[in-house]
C-alpha positions in Angstrom: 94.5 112.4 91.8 94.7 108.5 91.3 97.2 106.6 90.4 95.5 105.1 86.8 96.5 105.7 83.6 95.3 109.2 83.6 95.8 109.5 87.8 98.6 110.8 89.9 101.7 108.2 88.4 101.0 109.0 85.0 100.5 112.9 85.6 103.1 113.5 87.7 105.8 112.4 84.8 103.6 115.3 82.5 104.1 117.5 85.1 107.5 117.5 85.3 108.6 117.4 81.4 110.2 120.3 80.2 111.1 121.4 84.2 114.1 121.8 86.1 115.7 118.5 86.6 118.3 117.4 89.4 121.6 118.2 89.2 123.7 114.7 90.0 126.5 115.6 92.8 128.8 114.0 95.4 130.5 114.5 98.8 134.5 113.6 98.2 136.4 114.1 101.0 140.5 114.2 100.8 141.2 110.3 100.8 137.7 109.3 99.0 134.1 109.4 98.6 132.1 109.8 101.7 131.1 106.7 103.7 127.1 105.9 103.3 125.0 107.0 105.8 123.5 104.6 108.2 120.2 103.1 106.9 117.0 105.4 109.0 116.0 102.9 111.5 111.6 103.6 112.0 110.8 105.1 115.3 107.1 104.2 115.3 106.4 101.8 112.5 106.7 98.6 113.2 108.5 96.1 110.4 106.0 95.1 108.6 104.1 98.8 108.6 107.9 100.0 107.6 108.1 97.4 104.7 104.7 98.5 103.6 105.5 102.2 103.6 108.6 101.7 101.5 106.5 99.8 98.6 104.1 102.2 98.6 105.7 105.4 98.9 107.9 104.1 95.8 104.8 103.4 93.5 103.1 106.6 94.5 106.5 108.8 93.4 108.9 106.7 91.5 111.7 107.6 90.2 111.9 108.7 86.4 113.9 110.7 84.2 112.2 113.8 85.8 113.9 113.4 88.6 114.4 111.6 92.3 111.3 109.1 93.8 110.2 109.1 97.2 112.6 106.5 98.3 115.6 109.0 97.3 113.7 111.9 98.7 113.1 109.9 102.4 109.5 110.6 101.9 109.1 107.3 104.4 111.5 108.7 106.6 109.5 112.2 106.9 106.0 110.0 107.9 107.8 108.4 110.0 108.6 111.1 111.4 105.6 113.0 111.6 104.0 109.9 113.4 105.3 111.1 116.7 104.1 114.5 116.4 100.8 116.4 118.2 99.9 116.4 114.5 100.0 112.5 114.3 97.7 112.1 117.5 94.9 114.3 116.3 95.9 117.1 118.8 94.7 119.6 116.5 91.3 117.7 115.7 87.7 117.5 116.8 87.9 114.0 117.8 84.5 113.9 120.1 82.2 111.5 119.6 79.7 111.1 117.7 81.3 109.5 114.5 79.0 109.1 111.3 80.2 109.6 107.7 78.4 112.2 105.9 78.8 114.5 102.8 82.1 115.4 102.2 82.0 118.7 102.7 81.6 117.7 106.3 85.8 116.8 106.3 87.2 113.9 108.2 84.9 112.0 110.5 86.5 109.1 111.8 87.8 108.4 115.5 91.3 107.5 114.2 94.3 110.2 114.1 97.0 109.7 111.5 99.0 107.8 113.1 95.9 105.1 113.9 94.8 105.4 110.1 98.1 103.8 109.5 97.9 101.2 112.0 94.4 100.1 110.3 95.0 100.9 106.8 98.6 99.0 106.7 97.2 95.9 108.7 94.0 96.3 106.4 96.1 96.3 102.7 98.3 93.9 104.0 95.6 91.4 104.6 93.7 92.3 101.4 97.6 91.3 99.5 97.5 88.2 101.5 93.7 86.8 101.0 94.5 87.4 97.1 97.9 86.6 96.5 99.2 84.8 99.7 102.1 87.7 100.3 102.1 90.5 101.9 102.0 94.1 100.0 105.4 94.9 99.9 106.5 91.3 98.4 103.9 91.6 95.7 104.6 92.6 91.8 104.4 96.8 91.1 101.9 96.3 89.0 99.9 94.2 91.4 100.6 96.8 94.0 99.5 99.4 91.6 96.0 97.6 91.5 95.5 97.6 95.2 96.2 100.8 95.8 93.9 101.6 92.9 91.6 99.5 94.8 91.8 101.7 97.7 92.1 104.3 96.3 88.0 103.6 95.0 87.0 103.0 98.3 86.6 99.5 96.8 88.7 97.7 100.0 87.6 97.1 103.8 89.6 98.0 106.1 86.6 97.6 109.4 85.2 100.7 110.2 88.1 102.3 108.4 87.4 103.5 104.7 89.8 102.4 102.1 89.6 105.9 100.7 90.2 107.8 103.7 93.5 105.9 104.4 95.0 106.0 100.5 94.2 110.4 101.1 96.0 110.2 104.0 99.2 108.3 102.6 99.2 110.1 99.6 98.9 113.5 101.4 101.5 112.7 103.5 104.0 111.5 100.8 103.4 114.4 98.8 104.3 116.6 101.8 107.3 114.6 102.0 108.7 114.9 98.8 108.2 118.8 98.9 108.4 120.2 102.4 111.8 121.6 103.7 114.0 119.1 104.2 114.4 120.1 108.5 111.2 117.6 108.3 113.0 114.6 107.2 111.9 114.5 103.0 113.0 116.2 100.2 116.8 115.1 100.9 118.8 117.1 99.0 115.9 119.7 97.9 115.6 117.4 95.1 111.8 117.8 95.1 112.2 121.7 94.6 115.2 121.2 92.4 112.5 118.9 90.2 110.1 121.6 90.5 112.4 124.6 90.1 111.1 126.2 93.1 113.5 128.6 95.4 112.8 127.2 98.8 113.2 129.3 101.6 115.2 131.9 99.4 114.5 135.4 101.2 113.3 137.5 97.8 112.4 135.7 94.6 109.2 138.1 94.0 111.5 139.2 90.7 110.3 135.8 89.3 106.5 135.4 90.3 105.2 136.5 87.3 107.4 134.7 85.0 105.1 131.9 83.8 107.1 129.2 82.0 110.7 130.3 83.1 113.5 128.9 84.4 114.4 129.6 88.3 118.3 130.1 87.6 119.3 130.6 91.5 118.8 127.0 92.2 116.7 126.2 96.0 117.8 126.9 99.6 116.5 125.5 102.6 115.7 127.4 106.0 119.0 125.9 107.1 120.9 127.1 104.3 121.3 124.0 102.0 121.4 124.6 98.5 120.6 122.4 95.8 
């Protein structure tokens, strides 16, 4: 999916029409509404990685009438995350030597784990916003950030030894995890990406409703902690 006219923006608002949307609520205690919680503070990106992630994460998933964005849904939060994992470090990976792209079908080939595709592919967008428009990605226009991740998206950026390509499937993986895991990993705040979808969650029987094509979910989601959209 792409993020074009007829890419992953456009056909995620398709998607969603005619699907469960989010039901607005609030937290009031006895004297008041709730006080805000503290704004997530990154534990490995650094500020400019962080301000980077936020733009991005916002153009990939914005908010619409369908329902939350990826900012709402702490999709940055959840990478963030993630980034201090075994996953993160490529303990699960055949990262041996020797490193030559080839066919796809071959998978991943590069000596970077996530969490040093994002060092390179941050440092390599931000540049590419600063050699053509003198700021850096997250300052820039949407539209203008639209184009560059196009851009990469096409493999049409350098990034050193690091396709463009290979970091935008890695981002855009990631945030789409984000946005749709349970929320114990640090997205889908609220289950407001199920609660988009119309999909149970963690619920323990919903086979009743498999093989209902089209239909509405009328039990609403639950989490494996027991939250409830």
């Amino acid at each position: 999916m792409g993020i074009n006219g007829s890419g992953f923006i456009s056909s995620r608002r398709r998607f969603m029409q005619g699907l469960a949307g989010v039901a607005a609520c609030g937290t009031v205690s006895g004297t008041g509404a709730a006080a805000p919680p503290k704004p997530y503070m990154p534990v490995f990106f650094n500020a400019a990685e962080w301000n980077f992630l936020l733009a991005a994460c916002d153009r990939l998933i914005p908010a619409d009438a369908n329902g939350p964005g990826a900012l709402a849904l702490n999709v940055p939060r959840f990478i963030d995350q993630q980034m201090t994992t075994p996953y993160a470090q490529g303990a699960q990976w055949y990262m041996a030597a020797p490193f030559v792209q080839g066919p796809d079908n071959l998978g991943y080939q590069l000596p970077y784990p996530p969490r040093d595709l994002y060092r390179h592919g941050i440092a390599g967008m931000n540049a590419h916003a600063t050699t053509r428009h003198a700021k850096p990605f997250a300052a820039l226009a949407p539209d203008v950030q639209d184009d560059l991740l196009r851009a990469a998206e096409g493999g049409r950026l350098v990034f050193g030894d690091v396709p463009s390509a290979a970091f935008f499937d890695q981002l855009l993986a990631n945030v789409m995890e984000g946005a749709f895991s349970d929320p114990i990993h640090g997205g889908n705040t609220g289950l407001g990406g199920w609660a988009m979808l119309g999909f149970p969650g963690a619920r323990a029987d919903f086979m009743d409703w498999v093989d209902r094509y089209g239909a509405h979910y009328p039990l609403g989601s639950v989490s494996i902690t027991g939250e409830t959209a």
